[in-house]
N, C-alpha and C positions, 0 to 999 in steps of 0.2 A: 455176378454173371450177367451175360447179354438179355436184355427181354425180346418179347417175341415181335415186338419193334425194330429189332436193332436190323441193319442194312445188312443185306446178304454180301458175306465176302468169300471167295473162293482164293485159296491160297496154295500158289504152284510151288510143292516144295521140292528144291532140285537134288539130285542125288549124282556122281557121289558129292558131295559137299564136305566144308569144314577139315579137321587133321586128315596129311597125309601120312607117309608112310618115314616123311625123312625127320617133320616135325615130333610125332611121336616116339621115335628114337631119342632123339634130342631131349624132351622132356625127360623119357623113362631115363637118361645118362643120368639127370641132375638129382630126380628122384633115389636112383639105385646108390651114386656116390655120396649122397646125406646120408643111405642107410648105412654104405662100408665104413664111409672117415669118419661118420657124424658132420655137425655142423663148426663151421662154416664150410659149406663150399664157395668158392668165389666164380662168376661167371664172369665173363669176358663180352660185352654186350648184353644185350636183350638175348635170350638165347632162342626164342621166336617173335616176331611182332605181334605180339597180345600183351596189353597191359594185365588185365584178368590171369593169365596164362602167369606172368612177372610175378604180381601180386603173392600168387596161391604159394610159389615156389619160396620166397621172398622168407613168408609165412614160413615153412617148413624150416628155415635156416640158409637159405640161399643167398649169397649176397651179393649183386649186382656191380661191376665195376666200369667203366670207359678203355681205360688203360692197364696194362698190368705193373705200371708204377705206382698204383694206390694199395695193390696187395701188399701188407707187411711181410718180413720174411715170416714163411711157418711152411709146414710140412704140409697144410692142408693142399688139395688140386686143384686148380683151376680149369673150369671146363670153355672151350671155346666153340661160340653158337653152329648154329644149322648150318649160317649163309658161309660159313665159309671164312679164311684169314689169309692174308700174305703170309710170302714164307718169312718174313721178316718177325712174324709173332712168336711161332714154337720156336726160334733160335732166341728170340728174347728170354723168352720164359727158363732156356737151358742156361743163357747166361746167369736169371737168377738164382737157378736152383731150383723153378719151380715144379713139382709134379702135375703133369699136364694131361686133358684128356679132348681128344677132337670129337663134336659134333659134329662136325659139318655133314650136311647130306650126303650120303654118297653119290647120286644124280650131280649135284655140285662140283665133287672131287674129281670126277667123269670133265667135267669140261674142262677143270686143271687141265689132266691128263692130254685134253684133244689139244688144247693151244699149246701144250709144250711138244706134243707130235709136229704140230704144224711147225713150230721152231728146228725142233730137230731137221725138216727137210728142208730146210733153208728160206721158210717163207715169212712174210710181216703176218701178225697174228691184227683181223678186225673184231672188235669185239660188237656187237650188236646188245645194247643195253642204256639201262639209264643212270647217269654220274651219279658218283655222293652215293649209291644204295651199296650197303656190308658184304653183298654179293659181287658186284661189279668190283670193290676196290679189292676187294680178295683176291678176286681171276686176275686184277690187272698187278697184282702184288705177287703173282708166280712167277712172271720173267722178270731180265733186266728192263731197268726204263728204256723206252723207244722202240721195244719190241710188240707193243700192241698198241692200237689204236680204237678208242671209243669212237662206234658208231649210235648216235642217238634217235637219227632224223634220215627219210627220205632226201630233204635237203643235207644233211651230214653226207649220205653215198653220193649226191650231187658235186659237193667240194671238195671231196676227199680228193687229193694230190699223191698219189703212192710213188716212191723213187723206183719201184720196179712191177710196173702194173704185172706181170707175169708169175709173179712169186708172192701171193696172196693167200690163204688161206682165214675162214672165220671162224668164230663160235657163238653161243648167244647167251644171255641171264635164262636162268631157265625158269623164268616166271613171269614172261612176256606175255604181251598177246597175239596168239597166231598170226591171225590176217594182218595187223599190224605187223611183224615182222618179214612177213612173205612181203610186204612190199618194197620196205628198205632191201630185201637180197634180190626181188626182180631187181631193181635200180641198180644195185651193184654188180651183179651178172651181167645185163645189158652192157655198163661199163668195163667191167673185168670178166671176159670172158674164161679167163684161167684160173676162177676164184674158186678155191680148193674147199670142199664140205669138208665137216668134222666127220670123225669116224662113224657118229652116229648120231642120233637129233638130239640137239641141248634143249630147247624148253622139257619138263619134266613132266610125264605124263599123268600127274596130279593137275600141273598147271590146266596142260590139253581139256583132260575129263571135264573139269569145272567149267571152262569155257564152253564148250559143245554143252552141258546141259542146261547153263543159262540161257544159250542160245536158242534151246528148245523149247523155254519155259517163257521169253520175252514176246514174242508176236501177241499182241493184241491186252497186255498186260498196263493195266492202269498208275501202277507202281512197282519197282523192284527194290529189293532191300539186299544189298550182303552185307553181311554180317562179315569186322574187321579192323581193323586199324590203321589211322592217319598213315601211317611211314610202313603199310606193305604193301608192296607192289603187286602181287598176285589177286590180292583184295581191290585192290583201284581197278587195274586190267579187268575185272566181272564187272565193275562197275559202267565202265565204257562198253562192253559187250552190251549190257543188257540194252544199253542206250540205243545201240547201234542198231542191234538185231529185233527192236522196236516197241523194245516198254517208252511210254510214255513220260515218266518219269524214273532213274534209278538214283539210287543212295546209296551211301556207306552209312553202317551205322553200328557202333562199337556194344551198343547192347538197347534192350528193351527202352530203355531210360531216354535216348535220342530219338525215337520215335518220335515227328509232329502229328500226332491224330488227328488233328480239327483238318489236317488234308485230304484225309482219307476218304471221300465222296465220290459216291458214283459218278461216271461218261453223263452226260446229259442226254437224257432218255432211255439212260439204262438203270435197273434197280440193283443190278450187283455190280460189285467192283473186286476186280483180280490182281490180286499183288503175287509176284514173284518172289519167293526167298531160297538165298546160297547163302553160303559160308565164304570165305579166303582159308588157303590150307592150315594158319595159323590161327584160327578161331575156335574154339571150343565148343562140343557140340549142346553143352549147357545154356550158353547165351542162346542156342537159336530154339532149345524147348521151354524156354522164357518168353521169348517173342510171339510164339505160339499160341501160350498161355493168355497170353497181354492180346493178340487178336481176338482168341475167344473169347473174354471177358467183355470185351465191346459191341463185338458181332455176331452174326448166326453163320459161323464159321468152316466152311465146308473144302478140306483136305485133298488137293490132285498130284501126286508124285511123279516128276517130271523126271525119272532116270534114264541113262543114255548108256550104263555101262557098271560094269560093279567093280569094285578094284579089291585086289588082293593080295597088295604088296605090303612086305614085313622084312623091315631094315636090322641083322640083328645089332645089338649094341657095339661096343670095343671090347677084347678081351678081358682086360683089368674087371669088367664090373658083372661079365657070367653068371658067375657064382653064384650071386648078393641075389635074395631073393626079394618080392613082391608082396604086399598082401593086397588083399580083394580092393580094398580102400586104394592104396598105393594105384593100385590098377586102372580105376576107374579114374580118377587124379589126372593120373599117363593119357587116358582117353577123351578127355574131355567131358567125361559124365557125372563130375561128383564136386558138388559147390567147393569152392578155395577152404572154406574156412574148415571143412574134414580134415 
């Protein structure tokens, strides 16, 4: 424990933070169908960006694949992640015979739906997002090729060449960051004045929450921490927030263990030093009662809840897996509350 030495730290912890609503379905899928099929189940990707999250499931019988040409034939399911698949996957999977079960978010499935609206009126679909992420090549795997266009960059709405500026229509990754994307569509607007909204807002309002309470929690913040992993995007995006909206410093950091401490010193002339901590919606709320833990041991550690809003969204599962019941353990597991190795 800290002594009565130790440097005063106040730690803004944001709320809501960590799983949301599309991640936590996704989890309880893999969990519920190891209860119905037993093991193996096969998943199809990471079925969220947390290695922790992999790990735990991994643990239970879960088995991780790239491709669904590494599954042998067998009867067991394969379940496909949060972010979402081209339609090109469950037609694979029927070729093989495989029994299949969709995670993907529904917030996700939502902007399928808009870019194929926008198709059906005859417009080029732009996608607002970034290349290479399971999300982006999902949405752009609903149409035929040439019917959507990745926008990355301000400068992307800048060069973008449309054969029919008039017949436009966008969507977005819904796990952007706001103000960075309001800028790319002023830019676009400004250019396309005929440039058709989706039916209703693509960033998903896990992303939004997260963003807005970092941002509440950064001004005047010595360090920021979210809590998350290399390859998700929703995790990086707080990380740039916090930077932006004026911590001094922000990180990503996948757990306790990545913490550099020897940084953690007070503003010069000040005797306490405030760090900020969020989650990414795919982070577990265990890693961040670890970090917690890991500041009070060092510090004289003094707790401000930076919430902005409370959420109380509950995705339910797919039919097939209803039934199959839960226990407390299982539960906590689903939640992020209950170390892997349970």
């Amino acid at each position: 424990m800290h002594n009565s030495e130790s440097p005063k730290l106040v730690l803004r912890l944001c709320g809501p933070r960590g799983f949301c609503a599309g991640v936590d379905r996704a989890i309880q899928m893999v969990v519920l169908a190891l209860k119905k099929y037993g093991a193996p189940v096969y998943v199809r990707h990471e079925i969220v960006h947390n290695r922790y999250v992999v790990e735990g499931l991994e643990a239970k019988g879960a088995v991780f694949v790239r491709e669904l040409d590494q599954i042998p034939p067998t009867s067991q399911p394969v379940i496909f992640s949060a972010h979402g698949v081209p339609k090109s996957v469950p037609a694979d999977a029927e070729t093989r015979h495989l029994l299949y079960l969709d995670a993907t978010c529904p917030l996700v499935s939502k902007v399928h739906k808009q870019a194929l609206r926008h198709i059906r009126n005859g417009r080029h679909v732009l996608l607002i997002g970034h290349a290479g992420h399971p999300e982006v090549i999902g949405t752009m795997g609903q149409v035929a090729s040439g019917e959507m266009t990745l926008i990355e960059t301000v400068e992307d709405a800048d060069n973008y060449m449309p054969a029919d500026p008039t017949m436009l229509g966008y969507v977005t990754q819904t796990t952007l960051s706001v103000d960075d994307t309001t800028d790319i569509l002023e830019r676009l607007k400004e250019r396309f004045p005929d440039l058709a909204d989706p039916a209703a807002e693509s960033i998903c309002y896990a992303t939004t929450n997260r963003q807005e309470a970092v941002k509440a929690a950064a001004p005047g913040a010595d360090h920021f921490l979210i809590v998350g992993a290399p390859n998700s995007s929703n995790s990086k995006r707080l990380v740039e927030v916090a930077s932006k909206a004026g911590a001094r410093r922000a990180m990503l950091v996948q757990g306790a263990h990545e913490i550099r401490w020897e940084e953690f010193e007070p503003a010069p002339g000040r005797n306490e030093i405030v760090v900020g901590l969020s989650a990414g919606a795919s982070a577990p709320e265990i890693l961040v009662d670890q970090i917690i833990s890991a500041f009070r041991e060092r510090f004289d550690t003094e707790i401000e809840l930076a919430e902005t809003v409370q959420e109380g969204e509950n995705f339910p599962v797919v039919r097939d897996l209803r039934q199959t019941e839960l226990t407390a353990a299982d539960m906590a597991f689903v939640n992020g509350t209950l170390a892997t190795e349970a």
